[in-house]
C-alpha positions as CSV (number, residue, x, y, z in Angstrom):
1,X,49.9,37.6,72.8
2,X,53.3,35.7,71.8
3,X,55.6,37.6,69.3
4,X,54.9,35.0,66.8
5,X,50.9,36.0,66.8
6,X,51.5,39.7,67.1
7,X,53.5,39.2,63.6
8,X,51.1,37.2,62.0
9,X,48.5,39.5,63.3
10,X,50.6,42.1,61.2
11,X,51.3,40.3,58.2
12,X,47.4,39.9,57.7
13,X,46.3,43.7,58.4
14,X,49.1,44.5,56.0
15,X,47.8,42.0,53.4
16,X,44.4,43.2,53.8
17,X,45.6,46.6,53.2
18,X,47.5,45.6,49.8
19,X,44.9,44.0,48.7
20,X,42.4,46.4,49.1
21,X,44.4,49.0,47.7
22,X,45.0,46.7,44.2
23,X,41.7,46.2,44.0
24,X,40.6,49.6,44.3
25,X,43.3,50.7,41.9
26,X,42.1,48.5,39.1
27,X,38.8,49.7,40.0
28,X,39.6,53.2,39.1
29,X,41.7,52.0,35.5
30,X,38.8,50.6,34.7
31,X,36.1,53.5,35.2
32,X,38.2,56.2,33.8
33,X,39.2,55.2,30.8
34,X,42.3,57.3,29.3
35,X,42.4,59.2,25.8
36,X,40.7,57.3,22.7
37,X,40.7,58.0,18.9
38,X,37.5,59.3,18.2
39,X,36.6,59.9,13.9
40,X,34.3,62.2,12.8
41,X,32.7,62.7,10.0
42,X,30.3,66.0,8.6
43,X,29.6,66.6,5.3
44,X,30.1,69.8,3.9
45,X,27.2,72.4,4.3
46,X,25.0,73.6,7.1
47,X,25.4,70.6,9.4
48,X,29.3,70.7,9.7
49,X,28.5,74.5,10.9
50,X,27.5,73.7,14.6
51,X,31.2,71.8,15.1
52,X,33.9,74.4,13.6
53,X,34.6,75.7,16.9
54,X,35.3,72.4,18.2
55,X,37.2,71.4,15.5
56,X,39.4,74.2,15.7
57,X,40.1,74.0,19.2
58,X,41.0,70.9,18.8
59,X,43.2,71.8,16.5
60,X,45.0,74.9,18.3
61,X,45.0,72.0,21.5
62,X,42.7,73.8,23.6
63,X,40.6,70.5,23.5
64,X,42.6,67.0,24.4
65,X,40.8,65.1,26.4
66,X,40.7,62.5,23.6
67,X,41.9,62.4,20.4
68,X,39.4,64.0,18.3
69,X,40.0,63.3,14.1
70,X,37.3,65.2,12.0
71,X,36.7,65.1,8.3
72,X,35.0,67.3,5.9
73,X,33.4,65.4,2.6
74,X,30.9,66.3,0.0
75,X,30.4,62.7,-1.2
76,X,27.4,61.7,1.4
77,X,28.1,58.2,0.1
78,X,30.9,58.1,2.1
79,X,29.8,58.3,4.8
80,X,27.3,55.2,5.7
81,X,30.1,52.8,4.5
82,X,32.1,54.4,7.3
83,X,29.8,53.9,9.4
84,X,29.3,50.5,8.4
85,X,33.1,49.5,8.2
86,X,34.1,51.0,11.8
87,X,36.2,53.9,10.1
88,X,34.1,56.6,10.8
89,X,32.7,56.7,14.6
90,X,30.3,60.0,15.0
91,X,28.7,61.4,12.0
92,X,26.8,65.0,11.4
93,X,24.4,63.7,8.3
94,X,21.1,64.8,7.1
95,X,18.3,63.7,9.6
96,X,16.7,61.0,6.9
97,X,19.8,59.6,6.1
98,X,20.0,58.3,9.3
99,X,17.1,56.6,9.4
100,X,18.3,55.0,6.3
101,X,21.2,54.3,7.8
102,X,19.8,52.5,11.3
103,X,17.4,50.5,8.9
104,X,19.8,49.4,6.4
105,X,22.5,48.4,9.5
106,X,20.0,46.4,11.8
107,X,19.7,49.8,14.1
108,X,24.0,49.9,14.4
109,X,23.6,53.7,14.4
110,X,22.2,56.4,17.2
111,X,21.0,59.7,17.1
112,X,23.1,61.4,20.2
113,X,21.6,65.3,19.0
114,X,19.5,67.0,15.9
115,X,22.3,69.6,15.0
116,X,20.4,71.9,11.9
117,X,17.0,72.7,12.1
118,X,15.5,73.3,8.3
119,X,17.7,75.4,5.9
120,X,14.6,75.9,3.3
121,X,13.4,78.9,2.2
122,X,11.3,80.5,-0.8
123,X,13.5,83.5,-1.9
124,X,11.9,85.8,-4.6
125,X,13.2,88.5,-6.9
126,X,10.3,91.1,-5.6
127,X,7.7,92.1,-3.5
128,X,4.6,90.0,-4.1
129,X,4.7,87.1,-2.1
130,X,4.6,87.4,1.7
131,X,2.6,83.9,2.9
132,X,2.2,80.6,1.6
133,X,-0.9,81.6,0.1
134,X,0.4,83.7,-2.2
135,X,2.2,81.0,-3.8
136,X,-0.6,79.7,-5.2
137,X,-0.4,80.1,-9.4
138,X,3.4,80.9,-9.4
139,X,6.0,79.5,-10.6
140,X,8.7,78.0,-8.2
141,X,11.9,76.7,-9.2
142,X,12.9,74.0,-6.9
143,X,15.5,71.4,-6.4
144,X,15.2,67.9,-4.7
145,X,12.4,66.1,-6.1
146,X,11.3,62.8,-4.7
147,X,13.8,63.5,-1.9
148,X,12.7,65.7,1.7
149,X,12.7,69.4,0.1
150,X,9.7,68.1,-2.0
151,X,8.2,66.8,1.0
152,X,8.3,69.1,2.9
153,X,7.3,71.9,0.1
154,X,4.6,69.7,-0.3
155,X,3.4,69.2,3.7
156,X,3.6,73.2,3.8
157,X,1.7,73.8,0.7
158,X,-1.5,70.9,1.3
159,X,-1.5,72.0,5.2
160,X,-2.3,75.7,3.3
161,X,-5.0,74.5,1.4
162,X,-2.7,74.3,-1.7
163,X,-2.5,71.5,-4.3
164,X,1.2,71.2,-5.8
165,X,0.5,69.3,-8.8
166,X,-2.3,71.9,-9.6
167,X,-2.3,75.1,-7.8
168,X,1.6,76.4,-8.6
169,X,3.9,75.3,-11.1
170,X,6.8,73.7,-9.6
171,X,9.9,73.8,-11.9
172,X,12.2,71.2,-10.8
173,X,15.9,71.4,-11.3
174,X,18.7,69.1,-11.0
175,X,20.4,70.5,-7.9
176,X,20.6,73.3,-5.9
177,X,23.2,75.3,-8.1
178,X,21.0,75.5,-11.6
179,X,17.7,76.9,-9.2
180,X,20.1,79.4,-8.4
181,X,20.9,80.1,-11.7
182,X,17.3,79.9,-13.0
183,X,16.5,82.6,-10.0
184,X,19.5,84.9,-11.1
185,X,17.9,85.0,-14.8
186,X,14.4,86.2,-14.0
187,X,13.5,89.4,-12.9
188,X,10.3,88.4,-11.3
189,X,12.0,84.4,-10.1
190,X,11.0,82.7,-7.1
191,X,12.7,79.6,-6.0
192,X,12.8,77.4,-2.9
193,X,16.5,77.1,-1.8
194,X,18.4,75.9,0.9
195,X,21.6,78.2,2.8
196,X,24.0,79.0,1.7
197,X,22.3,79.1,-1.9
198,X,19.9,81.7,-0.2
199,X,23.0,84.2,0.7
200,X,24.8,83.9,-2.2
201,X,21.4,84.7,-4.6
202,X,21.1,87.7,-1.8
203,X,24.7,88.7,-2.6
204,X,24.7,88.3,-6.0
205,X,21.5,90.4,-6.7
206,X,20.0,93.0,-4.3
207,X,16.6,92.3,-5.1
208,X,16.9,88.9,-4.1
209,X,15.1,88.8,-0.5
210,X,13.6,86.0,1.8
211,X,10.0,85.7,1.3
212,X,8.9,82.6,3.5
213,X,11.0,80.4,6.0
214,X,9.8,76.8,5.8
215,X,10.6,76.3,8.6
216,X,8.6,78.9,10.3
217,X,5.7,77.4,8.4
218,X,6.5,74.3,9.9
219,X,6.3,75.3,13.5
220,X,2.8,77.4,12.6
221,X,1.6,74.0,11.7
222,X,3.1,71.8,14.1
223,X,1.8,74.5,17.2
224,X,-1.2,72.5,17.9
225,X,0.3,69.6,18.5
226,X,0.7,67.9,21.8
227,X,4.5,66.9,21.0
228,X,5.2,69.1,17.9
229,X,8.0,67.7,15.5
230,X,10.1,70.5,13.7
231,X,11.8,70.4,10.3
232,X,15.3,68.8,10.4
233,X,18.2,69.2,8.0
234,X,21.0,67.4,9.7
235,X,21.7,65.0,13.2
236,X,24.7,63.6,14.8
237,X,24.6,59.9,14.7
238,X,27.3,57.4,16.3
239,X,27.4,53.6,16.3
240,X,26.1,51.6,18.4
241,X,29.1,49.3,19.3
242,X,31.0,52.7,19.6
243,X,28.6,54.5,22.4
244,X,28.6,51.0,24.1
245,X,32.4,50.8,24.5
246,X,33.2,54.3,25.0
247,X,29.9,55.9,27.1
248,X,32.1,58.8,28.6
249,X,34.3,59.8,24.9
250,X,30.3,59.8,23.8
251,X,28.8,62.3,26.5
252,X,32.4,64.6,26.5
253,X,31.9,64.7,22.9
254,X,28.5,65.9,23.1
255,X,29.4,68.4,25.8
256,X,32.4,69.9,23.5
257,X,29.4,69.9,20.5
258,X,27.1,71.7,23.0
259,X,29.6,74.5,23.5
260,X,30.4,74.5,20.1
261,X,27.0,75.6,19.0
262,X,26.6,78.1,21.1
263,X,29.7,79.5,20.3
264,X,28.4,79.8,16.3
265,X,25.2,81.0,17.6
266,X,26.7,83.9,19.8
267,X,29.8,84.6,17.6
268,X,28.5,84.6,13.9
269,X,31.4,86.9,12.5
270,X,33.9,84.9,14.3
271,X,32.4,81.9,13.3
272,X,32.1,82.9,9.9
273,X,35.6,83.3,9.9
274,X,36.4,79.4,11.1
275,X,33.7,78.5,8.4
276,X,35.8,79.6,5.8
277,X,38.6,78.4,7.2
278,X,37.6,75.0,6.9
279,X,36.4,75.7,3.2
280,X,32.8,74.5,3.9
281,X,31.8,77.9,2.3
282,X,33.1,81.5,1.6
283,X,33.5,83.3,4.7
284,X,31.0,86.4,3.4
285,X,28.7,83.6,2.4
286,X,28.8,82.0,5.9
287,X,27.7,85.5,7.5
288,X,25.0,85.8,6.3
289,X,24.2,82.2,6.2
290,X,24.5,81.6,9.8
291,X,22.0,83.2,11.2
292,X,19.3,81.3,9.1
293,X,20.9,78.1,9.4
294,X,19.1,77.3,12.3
295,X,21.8,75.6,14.0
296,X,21.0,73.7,17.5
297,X,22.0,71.2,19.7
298,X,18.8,69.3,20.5
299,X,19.2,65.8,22.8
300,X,17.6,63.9,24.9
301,X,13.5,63.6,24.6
302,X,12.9,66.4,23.2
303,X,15.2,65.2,20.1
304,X,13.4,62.0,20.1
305,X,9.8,63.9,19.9
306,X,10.9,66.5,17.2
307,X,12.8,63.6,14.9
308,X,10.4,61.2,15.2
309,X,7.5,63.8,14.2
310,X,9.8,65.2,11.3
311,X,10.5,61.3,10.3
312,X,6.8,60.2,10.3
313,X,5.8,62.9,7.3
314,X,8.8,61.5,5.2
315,X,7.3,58.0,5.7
316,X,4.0,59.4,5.0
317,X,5.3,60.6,2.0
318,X,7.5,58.1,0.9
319,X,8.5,55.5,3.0
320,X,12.0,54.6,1.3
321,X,12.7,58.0,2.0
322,X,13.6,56.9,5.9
323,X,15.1,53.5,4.5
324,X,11.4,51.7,4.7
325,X,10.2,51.4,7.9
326,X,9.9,54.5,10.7
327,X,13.0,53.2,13.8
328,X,12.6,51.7,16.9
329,X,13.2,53.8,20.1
330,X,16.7,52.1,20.2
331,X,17.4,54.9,17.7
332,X,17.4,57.7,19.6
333,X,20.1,57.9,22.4
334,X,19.1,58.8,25.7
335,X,22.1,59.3,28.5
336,X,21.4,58.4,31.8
337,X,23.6,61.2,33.0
């Protein structure tokens, strides 16, 4: 072979090689994709629970693998125009609310996990009522009508053979705080109330005690079933044009969530503590509150089977409670890893 050939022989292996090796390279830029913004959103109660330890280690910058940017708010009307306008990107929201949501944004939004399983619970100043049957002919104060705790008082109480509009006197209140209040006052109260309202009537008055967990009642109900639903306070939803752009920020959010959970779960005093810190509610309020919470981290199919179940008796109920029409199976997120 002449010199001539045995140096164009080396100029092409060596532009073979370089050119291989750009290609690959911009191969790898563009399947790892570096740190992103990532804003989150939970409003302020049980369903901002199950991420406190994430948000504080991201905050003490044990966490960095993207920059996470939470938000605490007690206005839930902020937080579907966030949705909406791109600010917000991941949301922990209550579980109808994000039906409401898909519906009223053409399906932008999808459930990546159920976060809270249900927070309800018929507290009483006394010792007379043990099952839903011995509801029937009291009086309950409640708050939330023509919204999911009526609903669901209402599933648990016809499922037991108990007519609401005639078989117990339901005293409705305007929010959560005056059924406390009306509890406090009487002696012989009973009252269906959400945590933390249920620790803070324990701690205000010793006779105060838990006399049925919906949510129990619920799962007695739903045991038959071939795919039972449960009842859901809060999800995590994210939109759509944001899990399609950033698949990997998605799952390593979900993974930190996951962790976070079962942190609160195995940690209550400790969690309590971050609870506090955060102001979502007192820290003695959040110890005792935890452990009735219910708080999970449910994905995957068996998210889809328990939502859609939980979703279906609002509809049944009241179908504007869900936004109108039950969602598509675009709603629930499903990872393929």
């Amino acid at each position: 072979m002449s010199v001539v050939k045995k140096l164009l022989s080396v100029l092409l292996v060596f532009a073979l090689v370089s050119f291989c090796s750009i290609g690959c390279s911009k191969k790898e830029q563009a399947s790892s994709e570096g740190p992103i913004d990532v804003n989150i959103c939970a409003l302020k109660g049980p369903t901002a629970i199950g991420m406190t330890k994430f948000m504080s280690d991201v905050d003490n910058g044990t966490i960095k693998d993207n920059n996470y940017n939470f938000s605490i708010t007690a206005a839930v009307d902020e937080v579907a125009p966030g949705l909406v306008q791109g600010t917000i990107d991941i949301a922990a929201v209550p579980a109808n609310l994000s039906s409401v949501i898909y519906n009223n944004t053409d399906g932008g939004v999808e459930v990546l996990a159920i976060n809270t399983l249900g927070v309800l619970y018929v507290v009483e100043n006394g010792d007379t009522v043990s099952s839903v049957e011995d509801l029937r002919g009291k009086t309950i104060y409640a708050s939330g009508k023509g919204s999911t705790p009526e609903f669901a008082l209402n599933y648990i109480l016809e499922a037991n053979g108990i007519d609401p509009e005639n078989d117990v006197n339901i005293e409705w209140k305007s929010e959560h705080a005056e059924c406390l209040a009306a509890l406090t006052s009487d002696e012989n109260g009973i009252a269906m109330l959400p945590q933390p309202f249920v620790a803070t009537a324990m701690n205000q008055d010793d006779s105060s005690r838990i006399a049925i967990d919906l949510n129990e009642q619920w799962d007695i109900l739903q045991s038959d079933e071939s795919t039972p639903s449960a009842m859901i306070t809060g999800v995590v939803v994210a939109r759509k044009e944001f899990i399609e752009a950033h698949p990997d920020a998605v799952n390593a959010f979900l993974s930190h969530y996951n962790d976070s959970v079962d942190f609160v779960n195995g940690n209550v005093e400790e969690a309590a503590s971050i609870v506090g810190s955060y102001e979502i509610f007192p820290e003695n309020i959040a110890l005792l509150a935890i452990p009735q919470c219910n708080i999970v981290y449910i994905d995957g199919q068996d998210m889809k089977s328990k939502l859609e179940g939980y979703l279906s008796v609002l509809f049944d109920a009241n179908p504007e409670s869900v936004g109108g029409s039950m969602p598509q199976d675009d709603f629930y997120y499903i990872s393929s890893n």
